[in-house]
C-alpha positions as CSV (number, residue, x, y, z in Angstrom):
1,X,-32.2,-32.0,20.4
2,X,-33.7,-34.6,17.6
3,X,-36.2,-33.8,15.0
4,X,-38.1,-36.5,13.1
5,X,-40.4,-37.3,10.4
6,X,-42.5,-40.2,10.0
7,X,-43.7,-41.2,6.7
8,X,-45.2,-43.7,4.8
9,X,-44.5,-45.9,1.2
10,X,-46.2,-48.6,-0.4
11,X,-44.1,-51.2,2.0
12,X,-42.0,-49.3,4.5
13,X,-42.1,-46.8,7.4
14,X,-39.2,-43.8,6.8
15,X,-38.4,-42.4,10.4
16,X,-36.2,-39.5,9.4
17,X,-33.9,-38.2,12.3
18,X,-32.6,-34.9,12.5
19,X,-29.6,-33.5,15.0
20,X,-28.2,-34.7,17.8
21,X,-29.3,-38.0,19.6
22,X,-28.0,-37.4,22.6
23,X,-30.8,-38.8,25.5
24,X,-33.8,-40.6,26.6
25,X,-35.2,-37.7,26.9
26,X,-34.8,-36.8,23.0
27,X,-36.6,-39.9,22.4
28,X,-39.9,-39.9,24.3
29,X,-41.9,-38.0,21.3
30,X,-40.4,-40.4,18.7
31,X,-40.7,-43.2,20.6
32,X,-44.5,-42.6,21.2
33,X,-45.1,-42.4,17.3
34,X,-43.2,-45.6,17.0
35,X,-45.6,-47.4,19.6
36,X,-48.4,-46.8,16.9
37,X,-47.0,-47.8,14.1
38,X,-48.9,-50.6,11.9
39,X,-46.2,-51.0,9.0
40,X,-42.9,-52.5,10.8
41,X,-40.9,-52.5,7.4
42,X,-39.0,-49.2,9.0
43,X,-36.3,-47.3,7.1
44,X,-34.2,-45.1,9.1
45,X,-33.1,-42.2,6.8
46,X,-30.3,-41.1,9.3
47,X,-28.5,-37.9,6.3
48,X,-29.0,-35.5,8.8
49,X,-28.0,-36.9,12.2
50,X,-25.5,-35.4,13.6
51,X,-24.7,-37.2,16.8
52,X,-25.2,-40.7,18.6
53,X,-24.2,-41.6,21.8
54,X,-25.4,-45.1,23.4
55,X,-28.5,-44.2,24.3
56,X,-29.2,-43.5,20.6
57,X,-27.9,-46.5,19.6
58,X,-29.7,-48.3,22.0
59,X,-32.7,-46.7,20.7
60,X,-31.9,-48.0,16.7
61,X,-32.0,-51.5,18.2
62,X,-35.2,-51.5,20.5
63,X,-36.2,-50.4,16.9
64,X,-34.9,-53.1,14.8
65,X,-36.0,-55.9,18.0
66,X,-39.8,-54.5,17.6
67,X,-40.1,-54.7,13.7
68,X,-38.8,-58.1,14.0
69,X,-40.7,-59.2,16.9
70,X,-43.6,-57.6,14.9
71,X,-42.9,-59.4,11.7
72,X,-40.4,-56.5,9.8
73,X,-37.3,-55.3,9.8
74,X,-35.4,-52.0,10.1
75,X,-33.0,-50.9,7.8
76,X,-30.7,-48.0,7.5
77,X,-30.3,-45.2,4.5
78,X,-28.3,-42.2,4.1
79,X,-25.5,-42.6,6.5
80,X,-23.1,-39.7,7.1
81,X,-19.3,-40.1,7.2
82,X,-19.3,-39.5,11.2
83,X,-22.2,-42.1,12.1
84,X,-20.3,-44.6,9.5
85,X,-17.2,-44.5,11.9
86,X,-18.9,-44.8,14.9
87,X,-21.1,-48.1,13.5
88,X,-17.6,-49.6,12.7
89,X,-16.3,-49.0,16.1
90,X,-19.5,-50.7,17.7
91,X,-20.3,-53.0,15.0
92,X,-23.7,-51.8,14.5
93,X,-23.3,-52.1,10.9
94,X,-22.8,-56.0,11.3
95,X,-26.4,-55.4,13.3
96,X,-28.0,-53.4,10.8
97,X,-28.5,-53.2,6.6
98,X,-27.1,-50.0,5.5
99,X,-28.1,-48.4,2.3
100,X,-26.5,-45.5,0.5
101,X,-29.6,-43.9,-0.6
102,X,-33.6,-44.1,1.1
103,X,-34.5,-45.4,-2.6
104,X,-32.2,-48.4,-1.9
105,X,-33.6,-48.8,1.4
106,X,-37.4,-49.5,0.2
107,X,-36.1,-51.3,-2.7
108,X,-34.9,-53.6,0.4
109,X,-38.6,-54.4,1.2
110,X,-39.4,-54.8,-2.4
111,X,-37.7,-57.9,-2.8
C-alpha cells in the first residue's frame, strides 16, 4: 500500500511516497492529485519507499513525460539503498536527476 504527500515550495511540487509501490491500483489516489497540479517543477522525495515493481516505475516516468510536456521537470531526492540498485539495473537513473537530499532537489529548480 502507498502513502503520499503533496506539498508545495517557492518553485517545486514535493510528492512524497511512502511504502510499497506495488500496482495501478496504489496509484489511482495519487495519480488524481497529480492531474491537478499547476506547478510541474516536481520533486519526488522517495526516503521512505520501500518497494517498486514496473508499474511504479512506469508511473515515475508518466510523471517526468507530463512535467515536461507541461513545461517542468521531475527530479528525484532521498533515494534509499534498495531503490538505488534497482534504478541501476533499469537505468532509470540515466532517465532521471537524483539528489541526495529534497534541499538539493529544489536547489535543482533554483538554478
Amino acid at each position: 500500500m502507498i502513502q503520499y504527500f503533496i506539498s508545495n515550495r517557492d518553485h517545486t511540487t514535493c510528492i512524497t511516497l511512502e511504502g510499497k509501490l506495488l500496482s495501478d491500483a496504489d496509484l489511482k489516489a495519487v495519480s488524481a492529485e497529480i492531474e491537478k497540479l499547476q506547478n510541474w517543477n516536481i520533486v519526488l522525495d522517495l526516503k521512505d519507499l520501500s518497494h517498486v515493481n514496473s508499474s511504479g516505475i512506469a508511473f515515475m516516468v508518466r510523471i517526468l513525460t507530463r512535467s515536461r510536456v507541461n513545461g517542468g521537470d521531475t527530479v528525484m531526492a532521498s533515494v534509499n539503498s534498495n531503490l538505488k540498485k534497482l534504478f541501476a539495473i533499469t537505468k532509470m537513473h540515466e532517465v532521471f536527476t537524483i539528489y541526495s537530499t529534497v534541499e538539493e532537489a529544489n536547489n535543482h529548480f533554483n538554478q
